[in-house]
N, C-alpha and C positions, 0 to 999 in steps of 0.2 A: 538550524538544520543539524547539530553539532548533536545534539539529542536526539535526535530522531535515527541518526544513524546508530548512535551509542544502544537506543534502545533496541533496532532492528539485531545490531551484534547478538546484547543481551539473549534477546527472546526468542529468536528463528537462528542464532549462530552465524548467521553472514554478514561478513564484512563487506559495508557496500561504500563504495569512493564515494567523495561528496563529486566528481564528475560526472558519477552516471545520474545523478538525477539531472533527468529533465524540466520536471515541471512542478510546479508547486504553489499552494494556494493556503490565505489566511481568510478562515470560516469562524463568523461568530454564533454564539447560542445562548441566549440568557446571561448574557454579561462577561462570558468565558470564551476565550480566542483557544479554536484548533487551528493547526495546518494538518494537509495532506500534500501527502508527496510522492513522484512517480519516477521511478530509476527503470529500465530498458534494461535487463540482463540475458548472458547466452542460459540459453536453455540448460545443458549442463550444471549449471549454480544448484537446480534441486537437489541435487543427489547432498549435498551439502548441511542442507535444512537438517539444523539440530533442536527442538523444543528445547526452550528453560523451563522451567520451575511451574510459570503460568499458564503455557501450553498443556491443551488437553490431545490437538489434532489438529490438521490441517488438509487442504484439497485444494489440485492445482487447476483451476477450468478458466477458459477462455472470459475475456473482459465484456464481452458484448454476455456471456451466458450467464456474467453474477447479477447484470441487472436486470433482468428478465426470473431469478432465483426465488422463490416463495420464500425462504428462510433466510435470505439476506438480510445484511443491519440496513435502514432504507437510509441513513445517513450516507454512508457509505456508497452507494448505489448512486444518490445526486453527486458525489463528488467524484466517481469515478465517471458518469456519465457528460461533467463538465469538463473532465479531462478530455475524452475522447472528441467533444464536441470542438474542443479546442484544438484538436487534431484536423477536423474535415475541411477540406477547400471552401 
């Protein structure tokens, strides 16, 4: 997790505690382990968001409207929508 934070610093400029994340999952694909991981921050924090170097842009929209997104990475999309799933009663 110690990376993942280091890399959020990195590339969006926030410093995020290893407390706020909540949830997090190890995803395999062709012999290579990702995680995904999901922190709960106050709304406030965007003003914050600073691009590095890799950053071209960024957009802030609601978690139910990126998976429904035509332009979405679809990887992403199952792991946020396992997230959420993993939220419902």
């Amino acid at each position: 997790m110690q990376c993942a934070l280091r890399e959020t610093r990195e590339e969006v400029g926030l410093s995020v505690h290893e407390t706020a994340v909540c949830w997090g999952r190890l995803y395999q694909h062709k012999g290579h382990a990702f995680w995904f991981f999901v922190a709960h921050l106050p709304e406030e924090v965007a003003s914050e968001i600073r691009l590095g170097d890799e950053g071209q842009r960024y957009e802030l929209i609601a978690p139910h409207d990126y998976l429904t997104r035509h332009k979405a990475i679809p990887q992403f999309q199952q792991r946020l929508a396992d997230y959420l799933a993993s939220q419902s009663p």
